[in-house]
C-alpha positions as CSV (number, residue, x, y, z in Angstrom):
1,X,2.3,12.0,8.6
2,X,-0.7,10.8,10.3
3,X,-4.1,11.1,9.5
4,X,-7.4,11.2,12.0
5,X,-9.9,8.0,11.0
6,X,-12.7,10.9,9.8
7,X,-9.9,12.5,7.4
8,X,-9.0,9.3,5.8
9,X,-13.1,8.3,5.5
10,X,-13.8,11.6,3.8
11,X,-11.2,11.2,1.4
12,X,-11.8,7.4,0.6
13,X,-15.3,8.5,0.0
14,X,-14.5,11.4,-2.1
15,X,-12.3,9.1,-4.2
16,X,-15.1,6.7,-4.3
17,X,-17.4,9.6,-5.6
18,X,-15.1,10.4,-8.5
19,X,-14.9,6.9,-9.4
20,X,-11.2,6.2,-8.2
21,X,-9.7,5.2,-4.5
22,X,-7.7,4.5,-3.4
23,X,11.1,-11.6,9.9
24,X,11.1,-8.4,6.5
25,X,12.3,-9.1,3.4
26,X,14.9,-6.0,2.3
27,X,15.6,-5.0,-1.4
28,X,18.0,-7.2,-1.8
29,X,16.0,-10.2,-0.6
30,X,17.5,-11.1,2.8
31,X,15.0,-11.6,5.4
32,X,15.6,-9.8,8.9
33,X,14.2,-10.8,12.3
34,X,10.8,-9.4,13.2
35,X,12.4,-7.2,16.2
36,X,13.9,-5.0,13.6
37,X,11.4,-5.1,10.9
38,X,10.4,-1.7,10.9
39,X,13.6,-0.3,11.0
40,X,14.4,-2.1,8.2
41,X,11.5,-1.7,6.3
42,X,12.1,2.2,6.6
43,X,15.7,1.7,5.4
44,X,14.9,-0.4,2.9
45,X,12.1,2.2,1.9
46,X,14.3,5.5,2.0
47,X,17.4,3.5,0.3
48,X,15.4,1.9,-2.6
49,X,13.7,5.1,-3.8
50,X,17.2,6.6,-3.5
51,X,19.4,4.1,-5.8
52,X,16.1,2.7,-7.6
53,X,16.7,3.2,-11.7
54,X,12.7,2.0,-11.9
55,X,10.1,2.4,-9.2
56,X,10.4,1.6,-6.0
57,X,7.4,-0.5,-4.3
58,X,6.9,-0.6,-0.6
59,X,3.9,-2.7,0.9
60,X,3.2,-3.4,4.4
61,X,1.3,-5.5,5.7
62,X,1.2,-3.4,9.3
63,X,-1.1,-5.6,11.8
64,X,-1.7,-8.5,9.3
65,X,1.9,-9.8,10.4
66,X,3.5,-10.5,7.4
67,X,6.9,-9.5,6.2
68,X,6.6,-6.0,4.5
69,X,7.9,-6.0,0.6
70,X,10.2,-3.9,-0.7
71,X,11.5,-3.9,-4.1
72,X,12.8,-2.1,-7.3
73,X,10.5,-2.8,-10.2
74,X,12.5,-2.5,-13.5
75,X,10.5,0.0,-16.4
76,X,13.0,-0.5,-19.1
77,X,13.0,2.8,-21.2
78,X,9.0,3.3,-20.4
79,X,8.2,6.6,-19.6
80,X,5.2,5.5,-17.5
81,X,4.6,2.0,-16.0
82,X,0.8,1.3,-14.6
83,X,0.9,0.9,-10.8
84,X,-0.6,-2.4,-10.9
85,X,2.1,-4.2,-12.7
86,X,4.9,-2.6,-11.0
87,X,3.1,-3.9,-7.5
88,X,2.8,-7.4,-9.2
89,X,6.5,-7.0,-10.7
90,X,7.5,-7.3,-6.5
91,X,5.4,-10.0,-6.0
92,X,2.0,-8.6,-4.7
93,X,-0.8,-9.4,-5.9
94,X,-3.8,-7.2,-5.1
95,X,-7.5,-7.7,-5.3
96,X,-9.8,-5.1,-5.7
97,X,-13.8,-4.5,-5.0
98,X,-17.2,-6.1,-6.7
99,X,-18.0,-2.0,-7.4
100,X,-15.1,-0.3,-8.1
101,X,-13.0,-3.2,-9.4
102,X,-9.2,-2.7,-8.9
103,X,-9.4,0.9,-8.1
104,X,-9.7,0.0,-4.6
105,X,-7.1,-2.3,-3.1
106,X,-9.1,-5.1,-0.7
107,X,-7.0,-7.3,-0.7
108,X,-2.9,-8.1,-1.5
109,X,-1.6,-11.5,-1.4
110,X,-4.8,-12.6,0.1
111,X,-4.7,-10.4,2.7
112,X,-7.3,-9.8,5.4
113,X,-8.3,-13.1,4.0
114,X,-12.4,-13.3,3.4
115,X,-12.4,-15.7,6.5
116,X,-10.1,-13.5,8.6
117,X,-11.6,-11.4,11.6
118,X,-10.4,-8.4,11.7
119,X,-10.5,-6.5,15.1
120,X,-9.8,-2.8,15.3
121,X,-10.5,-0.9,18.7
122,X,-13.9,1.2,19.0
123,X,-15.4,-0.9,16.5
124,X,-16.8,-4.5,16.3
125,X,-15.2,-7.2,14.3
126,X,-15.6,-8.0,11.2
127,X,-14.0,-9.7,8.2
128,X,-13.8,-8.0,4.5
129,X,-16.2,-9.1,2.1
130,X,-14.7,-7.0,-1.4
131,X,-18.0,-5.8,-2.4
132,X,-17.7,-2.0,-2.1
133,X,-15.8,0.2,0.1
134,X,-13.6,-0.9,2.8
135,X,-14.1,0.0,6.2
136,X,-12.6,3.1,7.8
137,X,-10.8,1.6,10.4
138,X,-9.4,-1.4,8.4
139,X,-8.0,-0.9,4.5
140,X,-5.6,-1.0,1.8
141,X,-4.2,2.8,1.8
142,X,-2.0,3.6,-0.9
143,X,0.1,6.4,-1.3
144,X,3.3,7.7,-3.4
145,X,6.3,9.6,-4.0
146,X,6.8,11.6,-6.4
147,X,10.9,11.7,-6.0
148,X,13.2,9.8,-3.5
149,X,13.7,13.2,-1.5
150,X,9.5,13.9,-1.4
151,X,7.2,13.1,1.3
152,X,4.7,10.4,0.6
153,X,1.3,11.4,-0.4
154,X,-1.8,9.7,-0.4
155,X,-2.3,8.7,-4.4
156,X,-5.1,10.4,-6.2
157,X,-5.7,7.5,-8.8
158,X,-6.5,3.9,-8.0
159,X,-3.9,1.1,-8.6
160,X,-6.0,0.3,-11.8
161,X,-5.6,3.8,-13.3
162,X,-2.7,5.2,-11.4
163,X,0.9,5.3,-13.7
164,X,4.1,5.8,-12.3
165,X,7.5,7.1,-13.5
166,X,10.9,6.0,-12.8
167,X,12.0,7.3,-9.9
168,X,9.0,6.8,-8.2
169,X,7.8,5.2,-5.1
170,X,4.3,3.4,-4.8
171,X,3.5,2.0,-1.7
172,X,0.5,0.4,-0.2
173,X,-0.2,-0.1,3.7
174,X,-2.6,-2.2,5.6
175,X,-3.8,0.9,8.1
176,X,-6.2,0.0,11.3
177,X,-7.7,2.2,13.5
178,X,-7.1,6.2,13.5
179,X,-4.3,6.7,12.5
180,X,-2.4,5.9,8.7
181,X,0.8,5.0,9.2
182,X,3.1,6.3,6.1
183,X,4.9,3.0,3.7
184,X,8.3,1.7,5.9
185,X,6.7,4.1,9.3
């Protein structure tokens, strides 16, 4: 699924309105070259939400080139886990915004750092401050699965407020540019 830059501006802002937004390391921890990372991370994806007993948690890191995470976070015999420990229980950690807190994902593991330039074509650089909304052509998107056989959909919650079930998927991508690449695409 891919989404045109305006399409994923009007629905960060209507989000933002309603007071919410939004080598590889494989499941089982072995790290594969960087020429087959996305292959692997869409394996690891597709696999992991398909044998995972808790919720499975996909985050890429897209043009920021680090390895992408994925990851089975254990929920025990909770009926609903909050996204934002399952994404810490795989070894993210996510920062959010000065106004919307961690509804809005700015950064995970540090990640565009606040001294980092980011450079996306049509636009002119810039580096992410965490104050309010992220820019349209550089953010956090983050989406999930309802069931290992469902498409991805973009979440309607923020990682602050959003809770997950087992069987699950969360995933959160670094997206640049026009287009928002699906988690393990």
């Amino acid at each position: 699924m891919k989404m045109p830059a305006l399409a994923a501006l009007t629905l960060l802002g209507a989000l933002a309105l309603s007071g919410c937004a939004a080598g590889t390391t494989t499941p089982s921890g072995t790290t594969v070259p960087s020429s087959t990372a996305t292959a692997a991370a869409t394996d690891a994806s597709a696999s992991a939400g398909e044998s995972c007993a808790g919720v499975s948690v996909v985050v890429d890191f897209g043009p920021l080139d680090e390895p992408t995470i994925t990851d089975c976070a254990a929920t025990g015999d909770a009926k609903t886990v909050p996204a934002s420990t399952v994404v810490a229980d795989a070894g993210a950690t996510t920062e959010g915004t000065a106004q919307y807190g961690d509804q809005v994902v700015c950064r995970v593991n540090g990640r565009p750092a606040a001294d980092e330039t980011i450079t996306v074509d049509g636009t002119a650089p810039f580096t992410e401050a965490c104050q309010g909304m992220p820019a349209a052509a550089a953010y956090w998107a983050l989406w999930i699965r309802p069931s290992a056989d469902a498409d991805w959909e973009y979440a309607q919650e923020g990682l602050g407020s959003l809770k997950l079930e087992p069987g699950q998927s969360i995933g959160l991508v670094f997206t640049t540019g026009t287009e928002t690449p699906t988690p393990g695409e």
